[in-house]
MIMIVEX-960745 format. One record per residue (C-alpha): residue in one letter; residue number from 1; x negated, y negated, z negated. Coordinates in nm, 4 decimals. Each point is the difference from the previous one (the first is absolute). Layout:
REM residues N
 residu num       c1       c2       c3
      A NUM        X        Y        Z
...
***
This chain:
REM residues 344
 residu num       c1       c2       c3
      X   1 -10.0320 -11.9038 -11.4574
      X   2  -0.1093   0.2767  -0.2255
      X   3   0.1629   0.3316   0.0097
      X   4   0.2043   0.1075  -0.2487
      X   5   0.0839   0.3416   0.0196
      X   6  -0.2649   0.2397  -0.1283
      X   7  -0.0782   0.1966   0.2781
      X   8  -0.0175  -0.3129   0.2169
      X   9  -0.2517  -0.1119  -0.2754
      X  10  -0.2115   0.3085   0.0321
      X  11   0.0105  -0.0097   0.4106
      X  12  -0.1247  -0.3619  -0.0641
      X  13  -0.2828   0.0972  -0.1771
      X  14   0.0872  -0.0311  -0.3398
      X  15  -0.1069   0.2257  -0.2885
      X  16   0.3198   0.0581  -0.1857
      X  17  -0.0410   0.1215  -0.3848
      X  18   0.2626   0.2737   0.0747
      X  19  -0.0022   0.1175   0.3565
      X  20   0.3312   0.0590   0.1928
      X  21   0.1444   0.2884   0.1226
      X  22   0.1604   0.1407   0.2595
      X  23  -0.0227   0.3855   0.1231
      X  24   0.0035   0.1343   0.3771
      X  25   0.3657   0.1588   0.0982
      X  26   0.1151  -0.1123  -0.3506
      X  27   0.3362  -0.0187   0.1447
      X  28   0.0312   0.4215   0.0879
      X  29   0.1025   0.3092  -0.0431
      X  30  -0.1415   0.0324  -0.4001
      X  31   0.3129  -0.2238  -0.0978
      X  32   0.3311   0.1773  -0.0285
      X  33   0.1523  -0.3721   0.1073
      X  34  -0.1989   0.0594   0.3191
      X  35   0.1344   0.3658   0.0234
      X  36   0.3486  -0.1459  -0.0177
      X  37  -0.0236  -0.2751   0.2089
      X  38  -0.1597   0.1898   0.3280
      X  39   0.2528   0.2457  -0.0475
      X  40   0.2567  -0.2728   0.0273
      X  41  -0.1804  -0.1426   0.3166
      X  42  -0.0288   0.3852   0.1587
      X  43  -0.3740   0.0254   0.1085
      X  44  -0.2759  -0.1977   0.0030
      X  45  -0.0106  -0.1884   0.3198
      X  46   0.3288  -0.1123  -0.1093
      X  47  -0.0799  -0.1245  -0.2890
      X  48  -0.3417  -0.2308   0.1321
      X  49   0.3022  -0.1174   0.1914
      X  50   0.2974  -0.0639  -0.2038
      X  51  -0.1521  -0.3363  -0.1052
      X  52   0.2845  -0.0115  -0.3452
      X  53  -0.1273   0.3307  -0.1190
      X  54  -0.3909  -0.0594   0.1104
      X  55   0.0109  -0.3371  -0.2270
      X  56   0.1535   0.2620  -0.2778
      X  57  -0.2739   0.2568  -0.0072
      X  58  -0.2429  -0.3305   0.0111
      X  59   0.1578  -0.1169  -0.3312
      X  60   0.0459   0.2977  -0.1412
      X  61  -0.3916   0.0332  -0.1827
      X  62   0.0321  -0.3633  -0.0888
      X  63   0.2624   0.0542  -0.1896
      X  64  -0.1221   0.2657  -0.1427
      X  65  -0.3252  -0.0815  -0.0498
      X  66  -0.0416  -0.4048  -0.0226
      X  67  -0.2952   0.0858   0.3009
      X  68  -0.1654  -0.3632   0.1363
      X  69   0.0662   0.0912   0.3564
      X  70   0.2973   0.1918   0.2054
      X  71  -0.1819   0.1372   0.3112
      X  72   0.2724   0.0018   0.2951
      X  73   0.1950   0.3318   0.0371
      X  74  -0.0966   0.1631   0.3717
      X  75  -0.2216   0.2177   0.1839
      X  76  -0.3349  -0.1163   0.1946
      X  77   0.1572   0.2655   0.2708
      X  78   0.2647  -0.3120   0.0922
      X  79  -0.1909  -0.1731   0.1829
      X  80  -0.0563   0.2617   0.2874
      X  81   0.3307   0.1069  -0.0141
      X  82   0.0708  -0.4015   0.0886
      X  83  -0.2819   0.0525   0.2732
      X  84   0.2035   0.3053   0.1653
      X  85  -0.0906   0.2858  -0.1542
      X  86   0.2083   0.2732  -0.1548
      X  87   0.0193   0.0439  -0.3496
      X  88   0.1506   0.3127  -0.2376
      X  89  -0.0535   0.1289  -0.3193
      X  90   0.0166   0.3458  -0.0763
      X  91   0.1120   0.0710  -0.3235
      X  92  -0.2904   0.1162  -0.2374
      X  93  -0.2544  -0.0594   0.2896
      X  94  -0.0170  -0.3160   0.0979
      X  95  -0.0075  -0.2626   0.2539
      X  96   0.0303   0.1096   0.3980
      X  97  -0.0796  -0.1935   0.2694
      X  98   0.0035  -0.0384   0.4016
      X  99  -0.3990   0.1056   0.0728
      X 100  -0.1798  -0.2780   0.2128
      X 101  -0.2883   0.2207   0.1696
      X 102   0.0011  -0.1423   0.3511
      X 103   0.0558  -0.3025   0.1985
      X 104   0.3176   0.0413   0.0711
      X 105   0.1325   0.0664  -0.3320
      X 106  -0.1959  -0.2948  -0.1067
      X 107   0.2059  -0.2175   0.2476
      X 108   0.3324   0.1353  -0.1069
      X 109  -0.0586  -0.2136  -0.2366
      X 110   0.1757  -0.3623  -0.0979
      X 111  -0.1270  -0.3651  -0.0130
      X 112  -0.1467  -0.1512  -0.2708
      X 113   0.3191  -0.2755   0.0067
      X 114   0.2863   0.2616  -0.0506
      X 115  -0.1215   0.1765  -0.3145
      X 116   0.2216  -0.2662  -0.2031
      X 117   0.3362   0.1260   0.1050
      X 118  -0.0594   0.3556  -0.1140
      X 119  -0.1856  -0.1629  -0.3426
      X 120   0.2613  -0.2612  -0.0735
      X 121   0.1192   0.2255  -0.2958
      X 122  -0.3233  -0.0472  -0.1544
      X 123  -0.0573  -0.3448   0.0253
      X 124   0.4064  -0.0200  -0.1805
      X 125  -0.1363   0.2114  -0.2936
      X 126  -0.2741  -0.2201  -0.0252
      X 127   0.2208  -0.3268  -0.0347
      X 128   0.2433   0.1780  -0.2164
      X 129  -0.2955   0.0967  -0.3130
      X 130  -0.1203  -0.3698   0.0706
      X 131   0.3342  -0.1000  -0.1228
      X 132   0.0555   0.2831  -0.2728
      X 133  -0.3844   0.0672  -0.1336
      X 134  -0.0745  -0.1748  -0.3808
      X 135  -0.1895  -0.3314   0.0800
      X 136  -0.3047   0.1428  -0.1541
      X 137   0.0063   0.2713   0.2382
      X 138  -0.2595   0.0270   0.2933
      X 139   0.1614   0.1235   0.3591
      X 140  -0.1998   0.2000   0.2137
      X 141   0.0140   0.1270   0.3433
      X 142  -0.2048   0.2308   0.2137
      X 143  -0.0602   0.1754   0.3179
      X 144  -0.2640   0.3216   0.0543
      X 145  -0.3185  -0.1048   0.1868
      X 146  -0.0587   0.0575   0.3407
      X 147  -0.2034   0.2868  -0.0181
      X 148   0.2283   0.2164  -0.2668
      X 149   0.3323  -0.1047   0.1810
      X 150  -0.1882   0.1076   0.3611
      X 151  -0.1297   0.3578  -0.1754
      X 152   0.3894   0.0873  -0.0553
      X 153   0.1014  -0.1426   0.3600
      X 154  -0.2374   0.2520   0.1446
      X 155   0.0302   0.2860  -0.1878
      X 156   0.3591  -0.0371  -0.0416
      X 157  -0.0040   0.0904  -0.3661
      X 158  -0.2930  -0.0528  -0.2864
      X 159  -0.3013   0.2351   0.0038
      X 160  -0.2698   0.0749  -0.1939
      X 161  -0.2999  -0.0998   0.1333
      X 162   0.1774  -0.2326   0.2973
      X 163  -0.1331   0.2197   0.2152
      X 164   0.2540  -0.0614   0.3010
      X 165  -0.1045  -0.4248  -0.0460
      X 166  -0.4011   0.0903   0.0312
      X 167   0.0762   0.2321   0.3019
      X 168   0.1799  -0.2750   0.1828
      X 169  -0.2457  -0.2522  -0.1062
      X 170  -0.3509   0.1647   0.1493
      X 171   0.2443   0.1329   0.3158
      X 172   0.2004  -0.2757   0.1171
      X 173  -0.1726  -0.3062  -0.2001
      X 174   0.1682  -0.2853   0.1843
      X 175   0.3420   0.1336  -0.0262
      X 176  -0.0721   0.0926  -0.3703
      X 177  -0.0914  -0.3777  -0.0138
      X 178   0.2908  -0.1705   0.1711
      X 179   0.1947   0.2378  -0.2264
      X 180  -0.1687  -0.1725  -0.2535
      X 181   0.0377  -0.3390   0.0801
      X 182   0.3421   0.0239   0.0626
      X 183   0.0553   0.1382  -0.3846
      X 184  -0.2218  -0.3037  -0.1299
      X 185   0.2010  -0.2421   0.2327
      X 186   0.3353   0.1660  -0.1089
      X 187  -0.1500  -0.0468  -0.3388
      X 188  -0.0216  -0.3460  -0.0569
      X 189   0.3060  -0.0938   0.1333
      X 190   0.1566   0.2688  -0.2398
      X 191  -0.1694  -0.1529  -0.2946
      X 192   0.0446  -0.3462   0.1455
      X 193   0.3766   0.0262  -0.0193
      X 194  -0.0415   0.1412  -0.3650
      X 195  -0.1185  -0.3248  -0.1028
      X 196   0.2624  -0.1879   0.1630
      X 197   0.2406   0.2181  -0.2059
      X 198  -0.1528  -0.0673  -0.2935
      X 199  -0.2878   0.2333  -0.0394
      X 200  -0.2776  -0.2102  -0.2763
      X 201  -0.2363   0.3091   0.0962
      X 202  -0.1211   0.2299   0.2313
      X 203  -0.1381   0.3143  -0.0154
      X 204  -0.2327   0.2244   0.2840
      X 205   0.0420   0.3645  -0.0803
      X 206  -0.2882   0.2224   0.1877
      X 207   0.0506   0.3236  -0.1720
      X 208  -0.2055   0.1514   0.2346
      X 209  -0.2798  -0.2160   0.0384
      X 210  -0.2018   0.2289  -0.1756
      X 211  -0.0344   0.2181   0.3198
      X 212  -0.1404  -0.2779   0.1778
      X 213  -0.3862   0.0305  -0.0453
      X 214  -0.3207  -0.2363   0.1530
      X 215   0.0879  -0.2275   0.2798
      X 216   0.3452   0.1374  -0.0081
      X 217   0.1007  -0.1630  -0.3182
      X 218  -0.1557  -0.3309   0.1020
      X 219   0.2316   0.0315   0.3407
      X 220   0.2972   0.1733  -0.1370
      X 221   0.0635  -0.0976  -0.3197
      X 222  -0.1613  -0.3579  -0.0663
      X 223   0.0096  -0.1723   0.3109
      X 224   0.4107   0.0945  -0.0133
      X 225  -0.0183  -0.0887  -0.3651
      X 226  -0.1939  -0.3578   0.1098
      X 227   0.2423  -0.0518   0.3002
      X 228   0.3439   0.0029  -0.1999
      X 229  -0.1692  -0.2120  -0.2869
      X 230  -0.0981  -0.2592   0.2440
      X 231   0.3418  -0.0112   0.1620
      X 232   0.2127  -0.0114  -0.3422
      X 233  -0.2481  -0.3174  -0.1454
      X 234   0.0267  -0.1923   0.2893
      X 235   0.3601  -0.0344  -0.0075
      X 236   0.0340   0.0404  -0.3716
      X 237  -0.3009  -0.0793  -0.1731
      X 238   0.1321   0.0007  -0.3491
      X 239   0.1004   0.4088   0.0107
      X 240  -0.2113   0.2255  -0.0955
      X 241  -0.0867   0.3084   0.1690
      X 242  -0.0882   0.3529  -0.2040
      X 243  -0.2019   0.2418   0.1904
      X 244  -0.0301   0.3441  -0.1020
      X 245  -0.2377   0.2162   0.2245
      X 246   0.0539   0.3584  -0.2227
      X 247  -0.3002   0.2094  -0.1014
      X 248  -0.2443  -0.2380   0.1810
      X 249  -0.2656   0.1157  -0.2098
      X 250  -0.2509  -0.2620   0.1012
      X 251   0.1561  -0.1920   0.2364
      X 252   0.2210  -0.1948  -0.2899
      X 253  -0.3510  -0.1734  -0.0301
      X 254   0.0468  -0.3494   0.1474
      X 255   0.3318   0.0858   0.1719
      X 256   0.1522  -0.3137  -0.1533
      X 257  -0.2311  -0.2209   0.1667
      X 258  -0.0030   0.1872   0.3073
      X 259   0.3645  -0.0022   0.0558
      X 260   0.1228  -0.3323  -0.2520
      X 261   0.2407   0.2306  -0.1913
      X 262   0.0907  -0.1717  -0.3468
      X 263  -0.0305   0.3236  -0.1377
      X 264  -0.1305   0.3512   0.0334
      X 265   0.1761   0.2788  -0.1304
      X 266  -0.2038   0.2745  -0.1219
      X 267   0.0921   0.3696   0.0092
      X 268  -0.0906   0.2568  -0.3065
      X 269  -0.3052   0.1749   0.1873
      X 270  -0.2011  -0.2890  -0.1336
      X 271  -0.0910  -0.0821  -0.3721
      X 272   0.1372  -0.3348  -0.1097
      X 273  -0.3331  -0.0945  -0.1652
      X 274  -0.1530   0.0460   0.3863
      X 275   0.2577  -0.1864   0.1550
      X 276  -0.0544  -0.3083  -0.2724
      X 277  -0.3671   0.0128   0.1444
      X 278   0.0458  -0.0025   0.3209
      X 279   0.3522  -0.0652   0.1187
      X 280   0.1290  -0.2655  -0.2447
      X 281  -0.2916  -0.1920   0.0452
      X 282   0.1617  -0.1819   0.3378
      X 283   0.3682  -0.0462  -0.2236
      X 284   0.3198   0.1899  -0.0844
      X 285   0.0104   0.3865  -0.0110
      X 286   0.2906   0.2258  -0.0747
      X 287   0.0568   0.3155  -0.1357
      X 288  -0.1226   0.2681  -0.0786
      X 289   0.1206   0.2223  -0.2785
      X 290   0.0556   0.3897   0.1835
      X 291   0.3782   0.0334   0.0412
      X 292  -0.0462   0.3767  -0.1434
      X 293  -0.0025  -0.1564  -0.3262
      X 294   0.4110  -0.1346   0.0891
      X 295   0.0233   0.3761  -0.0305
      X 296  -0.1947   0.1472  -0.2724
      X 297   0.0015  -0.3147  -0.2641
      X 298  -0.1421   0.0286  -0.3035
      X 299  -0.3411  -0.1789  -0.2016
      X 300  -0.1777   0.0302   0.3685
      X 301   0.2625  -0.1910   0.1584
      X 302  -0.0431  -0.2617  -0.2920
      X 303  -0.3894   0.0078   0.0427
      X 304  -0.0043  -0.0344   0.3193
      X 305   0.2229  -0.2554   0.0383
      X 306  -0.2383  -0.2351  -0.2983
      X 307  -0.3028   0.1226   0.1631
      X 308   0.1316  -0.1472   0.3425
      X 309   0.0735  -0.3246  -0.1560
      X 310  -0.3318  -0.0433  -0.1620
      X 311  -0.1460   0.0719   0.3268
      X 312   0.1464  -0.2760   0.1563
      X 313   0.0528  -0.1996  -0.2507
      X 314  -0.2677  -0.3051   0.1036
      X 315   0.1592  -0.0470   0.3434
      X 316   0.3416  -0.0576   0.1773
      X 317   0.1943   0.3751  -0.0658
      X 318   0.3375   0.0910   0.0639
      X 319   0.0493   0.3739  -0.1808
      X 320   0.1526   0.2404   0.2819
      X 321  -0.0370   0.3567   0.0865
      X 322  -0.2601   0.1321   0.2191
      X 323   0.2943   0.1364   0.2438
      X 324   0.3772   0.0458  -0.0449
      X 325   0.1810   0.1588  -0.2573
      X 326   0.1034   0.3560   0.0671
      X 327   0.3843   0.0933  -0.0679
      X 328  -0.1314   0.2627  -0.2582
      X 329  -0.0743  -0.2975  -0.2164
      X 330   0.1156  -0.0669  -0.3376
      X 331   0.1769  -0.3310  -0.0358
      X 332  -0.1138   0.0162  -0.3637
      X 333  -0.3341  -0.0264   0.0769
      X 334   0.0345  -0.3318   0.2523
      X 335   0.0994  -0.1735  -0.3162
      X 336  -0.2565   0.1393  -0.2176
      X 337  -0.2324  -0.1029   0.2765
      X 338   0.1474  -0.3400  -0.0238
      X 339  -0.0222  -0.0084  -0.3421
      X 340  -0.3726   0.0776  -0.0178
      X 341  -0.0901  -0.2734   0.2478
      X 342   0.1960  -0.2554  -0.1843
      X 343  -0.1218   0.0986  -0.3830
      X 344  -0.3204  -0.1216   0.1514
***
């Protein structure tokens, strides 16, 4: 049977008249719901785990908004927490972790098996906005990829140029590897139990896979990418699978086939007429409006936004940003955004 829902359509392969739209971190710290709502909950961490509240902050740019897809409410930094590491965020700096630099902080580590008791929360939220999301609305879940999930686990906090990842990957390359493996492993059974929850989507955030250049990408970034794709079809064919390999450059060419993603999402360091040429040729492509313009509004933002959607306009498209919105957004101009999309 057909899909119904629009972004299902456009993940499908179907050139929609109007694309949809959903935006990266659309449920954050530019809202003053948001603002409210994590103070409520008392930090971050436990908010991602107060699955009530989570499904709140979810629903809370639907209802503002009417967008065609609610992306689950967490962190990609979950996952190794569930895998043993420790996890804190400092307040205006970020996410800390425990560093994995040698073998034996590699095998402090947990099993694969026993990431579910610590992630339980998340899997709650995501049955709670299956129940309490518009029927027209699109669910989507997510986890980070291997390689931008392993860059944090070894450097213990972002960097950047990932420095501390490279290091440990020309020094130690098999335990940079397993490290690896384990992440992609940990991965799909993350994602896995998404869709078991309810998730219609999912989504493979490599923010860093720009870093990755040459063979490295191939090994680091697709093969990962190609791995978790596999997995996810085989036992549930019918979801589809959004990979987003950030400022690729071009390495976005053919990553669809390479990996089977549904869809590749496309950051703003590439020109929407390129990416038509030679990204949307293989299917579906998301974004890529520059999330500056969430900040600065005005005729660019409109222009932008039209030019975007002419771009893509022969091919499957679902309108996004080219990364996440930045809490120094204007909520004022999400809508206007919106509103320029939809006007056609």
């Amino acid at each position: 049977m057909a899909p119904t829902k629009t972004i299902l359509r456009a993940l499908a392969g179907e050139t929609l008249a109007t694309p949809p739209i959903w935006m990266m971190r659309q449920a954050g710290r530019y809202l003053p719901e948001y603002r409210a709502t994590r103070a409520q909950a008392g930090d971050f961490l436990s908010l991602c785990y107060n699955s009530e509240l989570a499904a709140e902050v979810t629903l809370q740019p639907i209802r503002r908004y009417g967008f065609d897809a609610a992306i689950l409410f967490a962190d990609i930094l979950l996952l190794p927490q569930a895998l043993g590491a420790d996890l804190w965020f400092v307040t205006g700096e970020g996410p800390r972790l425990s560093t994995i630099q040698t073998q034996a902080d590699f095998d402090r580590l947990g099993p694969v098996a026993d990431i579910h008791e610590t992630l339980g929360p998340i899997y709650e939220t995501v049955r709670i906005l299956r129940r309490e999301l518009p029927q027209d609305t699109t669910l989507i879940g997510f986890a980070g990829a291997p390689w931008t999930v392993a860059t944090y686990m070894i450097a213990g906090r972002g960097t950047p140029d990932q420095g501390p990842a490279h290091a440990l990957m020309q020094e130690n390359t098999p335990l940079f590897e397993a490290l690896l493996d384990r992440i992609t492993a940990g991965t799909i059974d993350y994602l896995a139990a998404q869709i078991e929850a309810g998730a219609e989507v999912v989504k493979i955030f490599d923010s860093w896979a720009g870093s990755l250049k040459g063979d490295a990408f191939q090994k680091y970034a697709l093969k990962p990418a190609k791995e978790i794709t596999a997995a996810l079809k085989t036992r549930y064919p019918q979801i589809p699978v959004i990979g987003f390999p950030r400022e690729a450059g071009d390495n976005y060419i053919g990553f669809a086939k390479a990996t089977g993603v549904d869809c590749v999402a496309l950051d703003n360091s590439i020109s929407a007429d390129w990416a038509a040429q030679h990204v949307q040729v293989d299917g579906c492509v998301q974004g890529n409006l520059a999330s500056s313009h969430m900040v600065t509004g005005g005729q660019a933002l409109i222009e932008d936004t039209r030019a975007i959607v002419k771009a893509f306009s022969k091919g499957p498209h679902i309108f996004n940003l080219g990364h996440g919105i930045t809490p120094d957004a204007d909520p004022d101009n999400v809508q206007r955004m919106i509103d320029a999309v939809r006007a056609g």
